[in-house]
TINU-608982 format. One line per 2 residues: their letters; for each residue x negated, y, z negated of C-alpha. Coordinates in steps of 0.02 Angstrom, whole numbers, plus 50000, padded with zeros to 5 digits. Example, Ala and Ser with C-alpha at 12.3 -4.5 7.8 and 13.67 -1.06 7.14 Angstrom:
BEGIN
AS) 49385 49775 49610 | 49316 49947 49643;
REM end
This chain:
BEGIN
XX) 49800 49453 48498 | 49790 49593 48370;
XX) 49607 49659 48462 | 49713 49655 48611;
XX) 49850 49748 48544 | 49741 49884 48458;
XX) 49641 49898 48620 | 49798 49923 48721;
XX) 49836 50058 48616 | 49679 50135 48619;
XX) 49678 50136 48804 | 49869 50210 48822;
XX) 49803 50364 48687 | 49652 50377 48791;
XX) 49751 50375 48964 | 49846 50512 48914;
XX) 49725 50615 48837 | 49624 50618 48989;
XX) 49787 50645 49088 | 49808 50824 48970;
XX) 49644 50874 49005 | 49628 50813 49203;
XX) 49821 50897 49234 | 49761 51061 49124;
XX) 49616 51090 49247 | 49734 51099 49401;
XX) 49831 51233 49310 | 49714 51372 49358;
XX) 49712 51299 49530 | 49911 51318 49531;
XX) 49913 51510 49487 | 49758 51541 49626;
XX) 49879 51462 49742 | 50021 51582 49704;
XX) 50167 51579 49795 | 50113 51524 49953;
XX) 50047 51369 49877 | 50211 51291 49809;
XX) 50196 51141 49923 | 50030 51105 49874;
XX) 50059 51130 49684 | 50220 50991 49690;
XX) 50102 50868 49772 | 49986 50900 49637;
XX) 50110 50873 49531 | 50161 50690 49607;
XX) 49979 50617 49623 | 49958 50687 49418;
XX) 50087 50606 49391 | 50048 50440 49473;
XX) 49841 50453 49441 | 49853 50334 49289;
XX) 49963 50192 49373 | 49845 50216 49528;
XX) 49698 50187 49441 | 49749 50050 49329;
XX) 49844 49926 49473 | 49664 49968 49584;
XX) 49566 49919 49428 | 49685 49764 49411;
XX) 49678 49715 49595 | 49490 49745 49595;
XX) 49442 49616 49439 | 49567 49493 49556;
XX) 49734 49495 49458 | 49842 49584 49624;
XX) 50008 49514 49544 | 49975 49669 49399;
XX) 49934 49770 49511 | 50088 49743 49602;
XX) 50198 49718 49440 | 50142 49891 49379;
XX) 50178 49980 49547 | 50348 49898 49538;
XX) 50382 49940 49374 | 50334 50105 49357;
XX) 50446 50147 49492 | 50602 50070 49373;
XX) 50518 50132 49230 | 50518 50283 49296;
XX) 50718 50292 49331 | 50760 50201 49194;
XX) 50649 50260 49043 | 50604 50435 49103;
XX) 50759 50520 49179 | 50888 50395 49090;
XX) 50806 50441 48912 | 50782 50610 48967;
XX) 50983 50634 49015 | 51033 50570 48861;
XX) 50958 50709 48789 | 51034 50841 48923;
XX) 51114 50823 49072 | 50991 50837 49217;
XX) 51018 50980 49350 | 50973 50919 49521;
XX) 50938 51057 49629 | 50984 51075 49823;
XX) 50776 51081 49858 | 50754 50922 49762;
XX) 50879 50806 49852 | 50810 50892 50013;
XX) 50620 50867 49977 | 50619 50703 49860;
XX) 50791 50615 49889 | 50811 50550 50057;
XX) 50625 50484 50051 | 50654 50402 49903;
XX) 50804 50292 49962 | 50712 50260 50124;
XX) 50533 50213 50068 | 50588 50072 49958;
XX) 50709 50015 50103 | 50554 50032 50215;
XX) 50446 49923 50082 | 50577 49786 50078;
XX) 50589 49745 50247 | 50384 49763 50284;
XX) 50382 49631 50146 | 50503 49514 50228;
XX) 50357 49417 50306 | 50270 49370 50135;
XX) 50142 49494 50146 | 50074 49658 50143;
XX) 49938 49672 50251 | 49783 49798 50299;
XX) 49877 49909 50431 | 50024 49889 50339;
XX) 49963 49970 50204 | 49875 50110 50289;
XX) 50028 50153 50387 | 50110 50180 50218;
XX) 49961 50273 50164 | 49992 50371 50322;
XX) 50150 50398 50302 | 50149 50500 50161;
XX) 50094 50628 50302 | 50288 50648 50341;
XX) 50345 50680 50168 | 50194 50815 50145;
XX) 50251 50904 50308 | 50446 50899 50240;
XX) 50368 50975 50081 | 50302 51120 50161;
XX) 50440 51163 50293 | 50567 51155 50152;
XX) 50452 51270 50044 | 50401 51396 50191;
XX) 50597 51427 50208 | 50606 51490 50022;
XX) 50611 51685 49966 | 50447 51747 49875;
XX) 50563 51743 49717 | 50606 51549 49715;
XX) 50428 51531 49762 | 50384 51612 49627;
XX) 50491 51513 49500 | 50437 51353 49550;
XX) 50264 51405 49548 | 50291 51432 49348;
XX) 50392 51284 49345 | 50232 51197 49435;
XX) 50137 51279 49295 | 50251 51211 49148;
XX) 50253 51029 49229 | 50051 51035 49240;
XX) 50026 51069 49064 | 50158 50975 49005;
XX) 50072 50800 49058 | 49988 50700 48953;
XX) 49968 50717 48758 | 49976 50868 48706;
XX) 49865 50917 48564 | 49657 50967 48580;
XX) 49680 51092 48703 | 49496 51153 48815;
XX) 49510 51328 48885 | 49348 51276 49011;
XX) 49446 51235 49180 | 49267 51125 49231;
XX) 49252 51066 49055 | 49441 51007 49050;
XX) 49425 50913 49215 | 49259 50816 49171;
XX) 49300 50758 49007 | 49480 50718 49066;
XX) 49412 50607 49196 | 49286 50521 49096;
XX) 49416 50496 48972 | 49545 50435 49101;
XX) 49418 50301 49171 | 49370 50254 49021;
XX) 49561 50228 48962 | 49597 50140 49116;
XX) 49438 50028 49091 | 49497 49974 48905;
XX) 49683 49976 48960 | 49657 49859 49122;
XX) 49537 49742 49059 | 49680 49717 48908;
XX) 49803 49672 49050 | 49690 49530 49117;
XX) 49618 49473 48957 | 49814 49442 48927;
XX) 49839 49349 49080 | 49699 49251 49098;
XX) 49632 49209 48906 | 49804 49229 48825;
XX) 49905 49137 48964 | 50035 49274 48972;
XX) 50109 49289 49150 | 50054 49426 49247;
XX) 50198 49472 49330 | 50285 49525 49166;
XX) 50124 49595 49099 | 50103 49703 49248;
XX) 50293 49753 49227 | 50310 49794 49054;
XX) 50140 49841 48973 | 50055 49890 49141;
XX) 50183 50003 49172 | 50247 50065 49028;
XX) 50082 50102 48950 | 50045 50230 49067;
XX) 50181 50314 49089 | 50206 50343 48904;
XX) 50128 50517 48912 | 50237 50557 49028;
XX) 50397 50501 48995 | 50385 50603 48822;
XX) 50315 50767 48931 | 50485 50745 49043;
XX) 50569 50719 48860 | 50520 50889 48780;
XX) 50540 50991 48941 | 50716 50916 48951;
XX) 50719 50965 48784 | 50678 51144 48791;
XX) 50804 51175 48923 | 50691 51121 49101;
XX) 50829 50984 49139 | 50753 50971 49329;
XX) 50574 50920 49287 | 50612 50736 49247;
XX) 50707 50715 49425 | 50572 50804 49524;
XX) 50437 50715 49418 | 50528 50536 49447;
XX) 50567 50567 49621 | 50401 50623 49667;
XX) 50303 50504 49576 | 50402 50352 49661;
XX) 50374 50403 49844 | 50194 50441 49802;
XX) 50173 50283 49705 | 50257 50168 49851;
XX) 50165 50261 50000 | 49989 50283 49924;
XX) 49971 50187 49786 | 50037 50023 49876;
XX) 49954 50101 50037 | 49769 50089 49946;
XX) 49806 49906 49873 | 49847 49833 50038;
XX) 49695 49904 50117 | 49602 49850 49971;
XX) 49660 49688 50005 | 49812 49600 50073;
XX) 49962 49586 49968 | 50035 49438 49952;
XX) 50246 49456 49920 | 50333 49303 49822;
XX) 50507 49222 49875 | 50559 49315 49686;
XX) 50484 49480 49746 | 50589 49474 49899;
XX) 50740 49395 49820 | 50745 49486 49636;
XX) 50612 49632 49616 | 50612 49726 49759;
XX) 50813 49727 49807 | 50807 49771 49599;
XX) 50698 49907 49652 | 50806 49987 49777;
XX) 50975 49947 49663 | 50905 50086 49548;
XX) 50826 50192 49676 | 51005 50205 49758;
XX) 51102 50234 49593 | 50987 50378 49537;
XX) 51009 50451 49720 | 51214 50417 49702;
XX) 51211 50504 49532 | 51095 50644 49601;
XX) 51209 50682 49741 | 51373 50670 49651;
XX) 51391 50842 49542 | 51206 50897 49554;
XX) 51194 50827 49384 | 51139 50679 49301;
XX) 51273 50661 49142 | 51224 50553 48987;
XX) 51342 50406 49019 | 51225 50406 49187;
XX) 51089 50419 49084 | 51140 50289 48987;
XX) 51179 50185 49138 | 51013 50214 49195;
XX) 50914 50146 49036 | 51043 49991 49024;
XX) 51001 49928 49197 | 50809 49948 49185;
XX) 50844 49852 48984 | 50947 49758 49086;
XX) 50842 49715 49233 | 50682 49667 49145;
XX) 50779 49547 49016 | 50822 49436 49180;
XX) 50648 49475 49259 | 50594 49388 49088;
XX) 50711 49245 49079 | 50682 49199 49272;
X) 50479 49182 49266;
REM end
């Protein structure tokens, strides 16, 4: 158990070290795009964002433990509400811009919605999954429309916003100024963290006995979005109070469409009477309530924020008791 633990840890560390030097590399790639690349620098953004859960609930599903997988797809999605923006508005109140509920908020009341009642059969299948790989088309398209209707000057802003959010990833500390040198290492580091992390997860579940729901819920997602969730912290911190929203928001809908999209292909996914009963309706209850408090005021307060990180404490406490 204490192996376990101390590999976990390594893995997390190692996860987002590679995510600082992977996310670094793409910063070059965001200034080349300049302004005219804004839609293509916030879906960068998303997939950095999202790499780490992708690659651990593949690694999970692939060594044939798909309710992790699942469990961390599903969690980071709460963990994402409730840890990253309700920790994050504590801090400061979040500003929710017009562009953000345009781009990120609709899609992310109507993709969980859309995942529910796919899942109402008991299973996930193939084309089911590639359709939700597919439709991630849509949201891309919305993406650009919304930014090719923006002045060079608010391109320009979120372009250095882009930049910020880039850099900010991961943990921050051993910097590489070699763009090529920063990718490679960061993805050798990432796999490798993912390799240590994900084979903790199983070992768990299958030599430990620990259920692998919860594991996928808690330490599968939580581990990895660690890095993160402190990035969203200090750029909330220094005054950026939209980058936890966008990040949160963009991450889910890329999460749900690809990341559940791959799995499914990868192989079917099958969906429990408690997924369809408890998780997943859990999973849109906090989806709609961070869309309710973006909408009303532009602005996520702290008592939101506080509501926020109760009902994910909240939500995994009865997750626990229930299995």
């Amino acid at each position: 158990m204490f192996t376990s633990a101390v590999l976990i840890i390594v893995g997390i560390i190692a996860i987002g070290k590679g995510s600082d030097w992977l996310t670094d590399s793409l910063v070059p790639l965001a200034k080349k795009l300049g302004v005219s690349g804004v839609a293509v620098g916030l879906i960068l953004v998303s997939a950095a964002v999202s790499l780490p859960e992708i690659l651990v609930a593949v690694y999970a599903v692939v060594e044939g433990a798909p309710t992790i997988s699942l469990g961390v797809i599903l969690g980071s999605i709460v963990c994402n509400i409730g840890l990253m923006t309700g920790l994050c508005a504590l801090q400061r109140p979040l500003h929710v811009t017009t562009n953000i509920l345009l781009r990120d908020g609709i899609f992310s009341i109507v993709v969980p919605i859309l995942i529910f009642a796919v899942s109402s059969g008991g299973e996930i299948s193939r084309i089911e999954g590639l359709a939700f790989f597919l439709l991630f088309i849509p949201y891309v398209v919305n993406v650009f429309l919304l930014e090719k209707g923006r002045s060079a000057e608010e391109k320009s802003s979120d372009i250095a916003r882009i930049e910020m959010e880039l850099k900010s990833l991961g943990f921050d500390k051993g910097k590489i100024t070699s763009p090529w040198l920063s990718f490679g290492l960061g993805l050798v580091v990432l796999l490798a963290g993912t390799y240590v992390f994900g084979g903790q997860l199983i070992s768990l579940a299958k030599d430990l006995g620990f259920n692998e729901l919860i594991i996928g819920l808690t330490i599968g997602a939580i581990g990895p979005s660690i890095p993160n969730i402190v990035a969203a912290y200090k750029a909330t911190k220094r005054g950026m109070t939209d980058i936890a929203v966008s990040e949160t928001l963009g991450s889910n809908i890329f999460t749900l469409l690809v990341t559940l999209g791959i799995l499914a292909v990868i192989s079917p996914i099958t969906i429990s009477d408690q997924w369809r009963t408890f998780d997943l309706p859990a999973m849109i209850f906090m989806s709609v309530m961070l869309f309710v408090f973006c909408v009303t005021g532009r602005t996520i307060s702290r008592l939101e924020g506080g509501i926020l990180l109760g009902s994910y404490i909240l939500l995994l406490a009865v997750q626990i008791a229930i299995v």
